[in-house]
N, C-alpha and C positions, 0 to 999 in steps of 0.2 A: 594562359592565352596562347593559342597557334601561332604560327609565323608561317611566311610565305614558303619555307622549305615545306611543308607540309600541303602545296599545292602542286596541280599536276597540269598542265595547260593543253588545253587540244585542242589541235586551229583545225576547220574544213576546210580543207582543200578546193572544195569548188565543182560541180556537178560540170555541164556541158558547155553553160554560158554563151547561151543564147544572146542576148540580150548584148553579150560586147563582142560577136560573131561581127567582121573575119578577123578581129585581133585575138580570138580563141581558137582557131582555125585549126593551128597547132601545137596549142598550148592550152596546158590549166588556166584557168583568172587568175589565181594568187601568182604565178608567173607573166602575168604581164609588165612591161615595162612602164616606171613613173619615173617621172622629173629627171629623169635625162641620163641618170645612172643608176637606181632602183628599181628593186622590184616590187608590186604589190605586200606581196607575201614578209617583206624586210619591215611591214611598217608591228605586226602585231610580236612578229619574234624579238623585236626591237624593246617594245612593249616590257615584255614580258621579260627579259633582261634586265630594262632599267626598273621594274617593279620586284626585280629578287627572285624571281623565281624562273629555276634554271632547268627544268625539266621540262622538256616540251615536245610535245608528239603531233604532224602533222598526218591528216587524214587524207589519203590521194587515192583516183583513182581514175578520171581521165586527161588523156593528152598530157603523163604527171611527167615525159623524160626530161624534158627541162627546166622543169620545176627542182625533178629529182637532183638535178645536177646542180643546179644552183643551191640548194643544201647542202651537200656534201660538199663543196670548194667553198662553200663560207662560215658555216656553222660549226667549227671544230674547237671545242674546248680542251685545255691543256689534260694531261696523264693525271694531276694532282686536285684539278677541280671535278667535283661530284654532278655538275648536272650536265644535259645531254640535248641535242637535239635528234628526235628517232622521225625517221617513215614510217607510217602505219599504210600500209599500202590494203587496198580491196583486196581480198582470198576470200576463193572455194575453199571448204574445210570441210570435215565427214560432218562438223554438224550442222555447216551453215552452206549451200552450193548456189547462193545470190550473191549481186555485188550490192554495194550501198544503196537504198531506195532512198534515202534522204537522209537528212541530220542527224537524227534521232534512229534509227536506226543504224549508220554508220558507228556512233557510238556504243549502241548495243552491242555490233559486231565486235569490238575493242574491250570489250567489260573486263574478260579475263587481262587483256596486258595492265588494262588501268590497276586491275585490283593487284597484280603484280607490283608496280611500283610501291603501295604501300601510303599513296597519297588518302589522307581524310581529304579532301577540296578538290573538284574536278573543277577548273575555268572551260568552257565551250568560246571559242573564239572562230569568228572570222575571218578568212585568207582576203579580202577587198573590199576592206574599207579603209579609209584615211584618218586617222588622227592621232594624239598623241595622250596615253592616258597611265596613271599610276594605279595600278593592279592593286599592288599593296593597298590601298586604301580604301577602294573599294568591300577589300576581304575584312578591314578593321572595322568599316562598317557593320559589314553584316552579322560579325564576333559582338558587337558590342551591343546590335539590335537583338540577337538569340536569335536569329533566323536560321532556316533551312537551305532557302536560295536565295540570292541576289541577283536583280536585271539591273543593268545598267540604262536608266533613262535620261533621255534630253531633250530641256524643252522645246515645242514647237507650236506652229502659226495652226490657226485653223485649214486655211490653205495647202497644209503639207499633208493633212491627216488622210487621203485617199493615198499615200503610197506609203503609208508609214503602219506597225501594230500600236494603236494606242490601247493607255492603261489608264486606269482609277484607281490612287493611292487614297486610303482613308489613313485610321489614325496609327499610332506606335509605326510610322511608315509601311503598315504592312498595303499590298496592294489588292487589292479588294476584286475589280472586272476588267476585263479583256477586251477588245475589240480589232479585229482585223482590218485595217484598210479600209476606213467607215465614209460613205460618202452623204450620206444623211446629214443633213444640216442635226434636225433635232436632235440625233445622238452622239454626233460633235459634242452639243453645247452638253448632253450630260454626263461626257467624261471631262470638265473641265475641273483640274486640281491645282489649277495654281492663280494667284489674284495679279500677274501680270495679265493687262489685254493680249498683247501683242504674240503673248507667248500662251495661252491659258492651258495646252495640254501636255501630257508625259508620252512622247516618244519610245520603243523599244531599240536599242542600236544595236540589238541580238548578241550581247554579251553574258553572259549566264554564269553564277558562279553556284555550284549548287555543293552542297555535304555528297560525299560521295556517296554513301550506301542510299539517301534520300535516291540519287539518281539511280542507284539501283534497282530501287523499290518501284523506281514508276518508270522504268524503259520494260522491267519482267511482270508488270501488271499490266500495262497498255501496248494495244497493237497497233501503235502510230509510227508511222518514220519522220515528224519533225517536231523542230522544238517550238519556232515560233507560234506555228498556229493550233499544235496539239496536245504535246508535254504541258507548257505553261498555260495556260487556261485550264486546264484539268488541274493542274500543281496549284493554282490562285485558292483552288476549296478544298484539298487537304493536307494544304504545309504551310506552314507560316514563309511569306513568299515578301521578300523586303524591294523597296526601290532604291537605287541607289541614283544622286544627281550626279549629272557631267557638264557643264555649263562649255566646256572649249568644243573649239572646230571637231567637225566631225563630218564625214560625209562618205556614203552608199556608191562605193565605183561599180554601180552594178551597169550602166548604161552608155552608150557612145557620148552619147552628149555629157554625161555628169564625169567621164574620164576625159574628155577632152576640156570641160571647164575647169576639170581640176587642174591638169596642167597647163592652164592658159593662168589660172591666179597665181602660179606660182615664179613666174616672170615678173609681179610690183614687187616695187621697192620694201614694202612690207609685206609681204604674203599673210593670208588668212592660217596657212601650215608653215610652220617655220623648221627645217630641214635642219638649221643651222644654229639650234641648242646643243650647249655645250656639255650641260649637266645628261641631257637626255638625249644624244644622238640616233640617229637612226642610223643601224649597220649595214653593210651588202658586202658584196662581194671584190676584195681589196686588188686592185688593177694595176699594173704598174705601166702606164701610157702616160707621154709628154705632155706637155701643157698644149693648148690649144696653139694654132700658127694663125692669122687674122692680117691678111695680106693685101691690103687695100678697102676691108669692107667696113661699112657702118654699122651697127647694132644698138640697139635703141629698148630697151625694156625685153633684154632677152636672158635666156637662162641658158647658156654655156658649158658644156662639158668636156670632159680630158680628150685629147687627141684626134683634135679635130682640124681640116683644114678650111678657115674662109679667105675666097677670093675677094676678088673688088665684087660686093655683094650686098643687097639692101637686104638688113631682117630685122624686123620688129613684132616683139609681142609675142615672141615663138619662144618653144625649148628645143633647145640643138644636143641631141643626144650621143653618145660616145662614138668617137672615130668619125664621126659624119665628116663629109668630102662636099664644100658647095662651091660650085665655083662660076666664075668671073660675069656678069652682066645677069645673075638672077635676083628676084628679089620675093623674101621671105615673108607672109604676113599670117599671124593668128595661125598658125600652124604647130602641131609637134610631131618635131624629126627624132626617130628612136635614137636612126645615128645604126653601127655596122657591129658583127661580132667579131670580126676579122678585116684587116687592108690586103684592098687586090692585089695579087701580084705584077711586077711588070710586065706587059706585053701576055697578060693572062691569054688563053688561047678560050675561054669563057664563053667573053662576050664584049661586043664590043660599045655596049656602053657600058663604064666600068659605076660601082656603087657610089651612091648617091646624088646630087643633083647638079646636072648638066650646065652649061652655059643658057643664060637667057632665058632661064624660063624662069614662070611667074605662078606661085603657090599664094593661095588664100584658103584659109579656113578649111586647112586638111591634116590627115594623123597619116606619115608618110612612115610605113611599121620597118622594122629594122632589114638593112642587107638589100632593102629596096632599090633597084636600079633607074632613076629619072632622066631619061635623053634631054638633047637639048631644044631650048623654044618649045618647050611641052608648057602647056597654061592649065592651071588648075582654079578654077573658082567655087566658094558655096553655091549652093543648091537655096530654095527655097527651106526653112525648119518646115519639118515633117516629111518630107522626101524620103522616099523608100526606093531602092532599087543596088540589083544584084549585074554588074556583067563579068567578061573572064578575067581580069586582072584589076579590077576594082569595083566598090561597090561604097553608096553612098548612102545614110544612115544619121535621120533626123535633119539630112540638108548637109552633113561634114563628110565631104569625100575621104574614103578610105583606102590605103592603096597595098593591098597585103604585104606581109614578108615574104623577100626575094620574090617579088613581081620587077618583071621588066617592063617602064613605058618606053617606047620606039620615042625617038626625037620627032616633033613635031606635033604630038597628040596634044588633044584638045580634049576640055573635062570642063563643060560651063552650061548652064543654065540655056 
């Protein structure tokens, strides 16, 4: 039987990222920042750690310097341990002078280092999504079904199926037909494969665990660059193609809204992602900043991070992210504060509202991105959901204003419906 040393993991890094513009402004997705000290990209390398297998190659190839860095200052395995975490960065080469057109071809680009390592099992992973999943088991599956590839599926509502790839599992779990993002009532109801109501279809969560020459064989025979909507549905009618179930949390940071509800659930007292497994921690980047100082303020269902100062300050329902500075007469609500990468210096000669959030002012249902500068008596409130609109230092996105990194608002601005 294989074992997970005999797997090779390779996350994508993340195209332009659109969709969570201006928090990709200047950064990859997989470097965005979550829950108040993570980063996106910490949730599948973590992953992939606690499921054994230690060689892992990330795909980058815009806006990747921060990304890059955040790898390198956290990802370092000892002289005596054999796995690794590598950059596979975008190159022109004498045989290839394109960068990554998609998934499926980014990994084409990669064949020879793949085939280098020496892995039988290529994993295709995700740089932003959320959850927490045992790799290993997946692969036991697939060893014990005889398969070629493994999709990792989850079930879902009928309701979900226009943003989701659903599938048709038949028998021996192989999975039979494909459908992309179906909004057809009727052919909803005839990919249904499970006798739950609630739940009756199979989900793709774009995890792919395929035999590596298989993936060989269909990136040098097809002229596709992705995997969800082109590899696999092609793969469904000539390889035995297995589903594998995930019944836990899971969820697509692909959207303002769906990254801002994530880390708004991550402030209950039970969260839907629990950060805070012992056996399977999620890793980042090891900081050595004081504990938080809370000088007067109240805080009421908030998530909290290292070195950070609160005044006499109302916040609830927020995450307060590293080194955040809030101070005295504001009050926080439904909001995520990234928090700062650095403290100003004294009497900086900068600027003279120093990082973070000013006196007296009042935030509602906003993503205030890291290094942000907030004068004081500035009001921030929601928008109407579905509000679209772009100006020079912030821009609001599904009705949740956003306020880039290291943007300066002047004291007194106003942001309200």
């Amino acid at each position: 039987m294989p074992s997970t040393k005999d797997i090779l993991a390779v996350i994508m890094g993340g195209g332009q990222g659109t969709r969570l513009f201006p928090l990709t402004k200047v950064r990859a997705k997989p470097a965005v920042p979550i829950g108040g000290k993570y980063r996106l990209i910490d949730i599948p390398i973590s992953n992939c750690i606690n499921s054994n297998i230690d060689r892992i190659a990330l795909l980058t190839q815009f806006n990747s310097v921060s990304l890059h860095r955040h790898i390198t200052r956290t990802y370092n395995f000892d002289p005596f341990h054999r796995g690794w975490v590598q950059i596979w960065a975008a190159e022109q080469t004498i045989l290839n002078d394109t960068w990554y057109q998609g998934t499926a071809d980014a990994v084409r680009q990669q064949m020879f280092e793949i085939h280098a390592t020496g892995s039988d099992y290529t994993l295709i992973l995700a740089g932003d999504h959320l959850y927490r999943m045992d790799y290993e088991k997946m692969a036991q599956h697939l060893w014990e079904t005889g398969g070629d590839i493994s999709i990792a599926l989850k079930p879902v509502a009928m309701e979900e199926a226009p943003r989701l790839g659903i599938l048709k599992r038949g028998k021996n779990q192989l999975i039979t037909d494909f459908v992309e993002k179906p909004t057809d009532p009727e052919v909803q109801k005839s990919f249904i494969s499970r006798d739950d109501p609630a739940l009756p279809l199979l989900g793709s969560m774009g995890i792919y665990l395929f035999k590596t020459e298989v993936l060989d064989e269909l990136l040098r025979g097809l002229d596709v660059d992705d995997f969800g909507k082109e590899v696999i549905p092609h793969a469904i009618h000539t390889h035995r193609v297995v589903g594998y179930d995930f019944e836990g949390y899971w969820e697509d940071i692909g959207t303002i809204r769906s990254f801002y509800n994530a880390n708004l659930d991550l402030t209950q007292p039970s969260p839907p992602f629990n950060f805070y497994d012992v056996n399977n921690p999620i890793y980042t980047h090891a900081r050595f900043l004081p504990g938080s100082i809370i000088a007067g303020g109240t805080l009421e269902d908030v998530s909290l991070s290292d070195g950070c100062y609160i005044g006499k300050a109302e916040i609830t329902c927020s995450v307060i992210g590293l080194r955040s500075q809030i101070q005295d007469g504001s009050i926080i609500k439904d909001t995520v504060i990234m928090g700062a990468d650095f403290y100003d210096e004294k009497n900086s000669p900068l600027n003279d509202i120093p990082i973070g959030i000013g006196e007296n002012s009042k935030i509602d249902g906003a993503i205030i991105d890291k290094n942000a500068r907030i004068g004081s008596n500035v009001i921030i409130s929601p928008f109407p959901p579905g509000t679209e609109e772009d100006q020079n230092n912030w821009s609001i996105r599904d009705g949740i204003v956003v306020i880039p990194k290291s943007v300066i608002i002047p004291d007194g601005t106003i942001i309200s419906p």
